[in-house]
TITORDREN-428579 format. One record per residue (C-alpha): y, z, x; residue in one letter. Coordinates in steps of 0.1 Angstrom, whole numbers, plus 5000, padded with zeros to 4 digits. Last residue first. Example, Ala and Ser with C-alpha at 12.3 -4.5 7.8 and 13.67 -1.06 7.14 Angstrom:
<rs>
498950715137S;495550785123A;
</rs>
This chain:
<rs>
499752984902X;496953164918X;497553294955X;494153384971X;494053485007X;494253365037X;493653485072X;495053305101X;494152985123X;492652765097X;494052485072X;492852165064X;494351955037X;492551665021X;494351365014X;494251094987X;497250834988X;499950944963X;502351174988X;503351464970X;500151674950X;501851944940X;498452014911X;501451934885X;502051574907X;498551484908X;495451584921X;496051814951X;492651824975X;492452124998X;490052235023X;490352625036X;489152715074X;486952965089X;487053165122X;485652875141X;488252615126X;490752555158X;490752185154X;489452105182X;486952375181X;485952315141X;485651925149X;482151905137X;483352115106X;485451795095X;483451535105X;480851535073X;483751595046X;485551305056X;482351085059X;481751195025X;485751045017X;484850735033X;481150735011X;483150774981X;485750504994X;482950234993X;481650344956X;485950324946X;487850574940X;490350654914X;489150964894X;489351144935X;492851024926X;495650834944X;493450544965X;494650404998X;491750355024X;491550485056X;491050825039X;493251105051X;492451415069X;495751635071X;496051905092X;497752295094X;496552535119X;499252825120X;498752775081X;501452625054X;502752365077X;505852125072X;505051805094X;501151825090X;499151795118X;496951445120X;493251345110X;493150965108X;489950875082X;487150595078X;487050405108X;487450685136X;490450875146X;490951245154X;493651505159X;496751275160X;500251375162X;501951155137X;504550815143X;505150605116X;504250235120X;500750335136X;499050135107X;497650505095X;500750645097X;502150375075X;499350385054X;500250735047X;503650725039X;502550475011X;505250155005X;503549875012X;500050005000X;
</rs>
């Protein structure tokens, strides 16, 4: 998508400060953390909603799920880590390309809306 702050990223036309690369997902630190560890995977491919995706981006977003605890040292996850997936705007969910925040380096509890 033309427009998509992600894709850009991806593309290399906006500069990030990548964790990890492969074909399905860029792993980069988030601009404006909410952790002391604070990444973003993102899928390769552009789709809004977990609703949206295709079969092929399924097995992207698997892959996503598969290499994130193998990176636990790099990405300073031995002590644990949270995943998060907003889904839409009420869910805070700001740039419309699926992404799945990590976010480790500090204890966390539970704050319900």
């Amino acid at each position: 998508m033309e427009n998509c702050l992600f894709c850009k990223i991806i593309a290399g036309e906006i500069p990030a400060t990548k964790m990890y690369e492969d074909q399905n997902m860029l792993i980069f630190k988030d601009i404006d953390p909410k952790a002391k560890n604070h990444y973003l995977c993102v899928p390769k491919s552009h789709f809004k909603l977990l609703a949206d995706m295709t079969e092929e981006q399924s097995e992207m977003l698997k892959a996503c799920f598969k290499k994130i605890p193998e990176l636990k040292k790099e990405l300073g996850l031995e002590n644990g880590y949270r995943l998060v997936i907003n889904q839409g705007e009420d869910a805070g969910q700001t740039v419309f390309h699926l992404h799945i925040h990590i976010l480790s380096g500090q204890k966390m509890g539970w704050t319900p809306a």
